[in-house]
C-alpha positions as CSV (number, residue, x, y, z in Angstrom):
1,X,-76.5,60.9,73.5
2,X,-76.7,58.0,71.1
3,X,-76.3,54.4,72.1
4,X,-73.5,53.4,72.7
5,X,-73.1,50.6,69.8
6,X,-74.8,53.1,67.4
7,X,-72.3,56.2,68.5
8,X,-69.6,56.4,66.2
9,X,-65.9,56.9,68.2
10,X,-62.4,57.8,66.8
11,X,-58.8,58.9,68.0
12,X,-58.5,62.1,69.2
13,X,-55.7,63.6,66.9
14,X,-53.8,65.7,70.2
15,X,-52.6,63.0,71.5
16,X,-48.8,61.6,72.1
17,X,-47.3,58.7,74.2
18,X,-43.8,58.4,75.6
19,X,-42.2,56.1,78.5
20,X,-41.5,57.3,81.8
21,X,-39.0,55.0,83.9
22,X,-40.9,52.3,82.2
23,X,-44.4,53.2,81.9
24,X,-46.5,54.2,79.0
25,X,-47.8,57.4,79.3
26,X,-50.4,59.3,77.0
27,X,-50.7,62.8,77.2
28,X,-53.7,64.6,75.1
29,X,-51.8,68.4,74.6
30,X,-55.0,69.9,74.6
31,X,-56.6,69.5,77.4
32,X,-53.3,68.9,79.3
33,X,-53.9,65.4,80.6
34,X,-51.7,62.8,80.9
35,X,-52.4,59.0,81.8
36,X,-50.9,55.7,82.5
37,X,-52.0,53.3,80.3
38,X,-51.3,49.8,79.4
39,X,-49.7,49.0,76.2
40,X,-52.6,47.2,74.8
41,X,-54.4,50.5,75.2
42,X,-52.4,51.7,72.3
43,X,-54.0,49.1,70.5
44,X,-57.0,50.1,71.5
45,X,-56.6,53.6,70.1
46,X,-55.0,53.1,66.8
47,X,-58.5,50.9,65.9
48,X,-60.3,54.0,66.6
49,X,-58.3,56.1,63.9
50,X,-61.0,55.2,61.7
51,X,-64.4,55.8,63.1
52,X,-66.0,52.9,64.5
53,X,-68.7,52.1,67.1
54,X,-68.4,50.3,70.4
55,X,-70.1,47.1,69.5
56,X,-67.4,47.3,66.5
57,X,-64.0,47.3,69.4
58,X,-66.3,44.4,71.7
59,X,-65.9,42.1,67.8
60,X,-62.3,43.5,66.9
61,X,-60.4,42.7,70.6
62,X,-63.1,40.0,71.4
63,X,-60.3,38.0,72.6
64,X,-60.6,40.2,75.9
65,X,-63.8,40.4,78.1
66,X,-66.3,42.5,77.4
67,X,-66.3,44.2,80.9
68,X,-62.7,44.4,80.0
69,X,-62.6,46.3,76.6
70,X,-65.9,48.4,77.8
71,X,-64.0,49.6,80.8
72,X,-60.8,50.7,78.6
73,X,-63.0,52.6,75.9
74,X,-64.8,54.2,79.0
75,X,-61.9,55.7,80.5
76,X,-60.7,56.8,76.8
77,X,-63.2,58.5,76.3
78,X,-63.6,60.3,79.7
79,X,-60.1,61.0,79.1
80,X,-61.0,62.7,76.0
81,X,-58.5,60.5,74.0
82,X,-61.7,58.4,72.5
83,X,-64.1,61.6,71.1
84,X,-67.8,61.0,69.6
85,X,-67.3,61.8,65.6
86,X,-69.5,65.3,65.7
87,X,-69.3,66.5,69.1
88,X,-68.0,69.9,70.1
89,X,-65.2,68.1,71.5
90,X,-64.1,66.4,68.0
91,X,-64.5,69.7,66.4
92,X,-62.3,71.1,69.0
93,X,-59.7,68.5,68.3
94,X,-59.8,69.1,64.2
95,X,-59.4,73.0,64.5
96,X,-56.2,72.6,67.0
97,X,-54.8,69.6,65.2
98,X,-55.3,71.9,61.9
99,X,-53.8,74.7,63.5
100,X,-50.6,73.0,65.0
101,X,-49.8,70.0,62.4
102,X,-46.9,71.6,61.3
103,X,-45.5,72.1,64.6
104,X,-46.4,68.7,65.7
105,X,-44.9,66.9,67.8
106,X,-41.7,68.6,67.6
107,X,-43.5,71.5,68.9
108,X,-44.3,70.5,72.1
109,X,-40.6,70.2,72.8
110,X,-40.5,73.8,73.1
C-alpha cells in the first residue's frame, strides 16, 4: 500500500445520509453499513469527491487537529465510504454506481 500522503482517496459514490431521531447517519448501500457520524464528517466527504491525498484533508480542515482529521479519514475509509482511487474496492463502487444511477436513490426506497 502506498503512503498515506502519496495515496490518492475519494468518495465512495454508494453512499446516502439521512437523520434518525436527530442523528446523522450514513449508510454505504453496498456493503450494507450504516454509521453515526458527525456532521462535520460530511464535510469531510464531500472534499474527497475529487481525489485527493491525506496530507491534502490535514491542509484543507487544518483548523482541526491532526490526530483529529487522521482519526475521521481512518474510520472513513475502514468504513469503505473513503476508497483508494484504483483499488478493487473503487472499481467495485464504479460498476454498481454505473449500474444503479438511474434508480438512485429513489431506488433504495423500494
Amino acid at each position: 500500500m502506498p503512503l498515506p500522503d502519496v495515496m490518492k482517496l475519494r468518495s465512495a459514490r454508494c453512499q446516502s445520509t439521512y437523520w434518525d431521531n436527530g442523528d446523522l447517519r450514513i449508510v454505504n448501500y453496498l456493503t450494507r453499513r450504516t454509521f453515526s457520524a458527525n456532521p462535520i464528517v460530511m464535510e469531510v466527504i464531500r472534499y474527497f469527491f475529487s481525489p485527493r491525498t491525506i496530507r491534502d484533508a490535514m491542509l484543507e480542515f487544518n483548523a482541526y487537529t491532526e490526530d483529529s482529521v487522521g482519526e475521521a479519514i481512518f474510520k472513513l475509509i475502514e468504513g469503505q465510504l473513503l476508497l483508494e482511487c484504483e483499488s478493487p474496492e473503487s472499481a467495485r463502487d464504479d460498476l454498481f454506481d454505473s449500474s444503479w444511477k438511474p434508480w438512485l436513490p429513489e431506488g433504495g426506497f423500494h
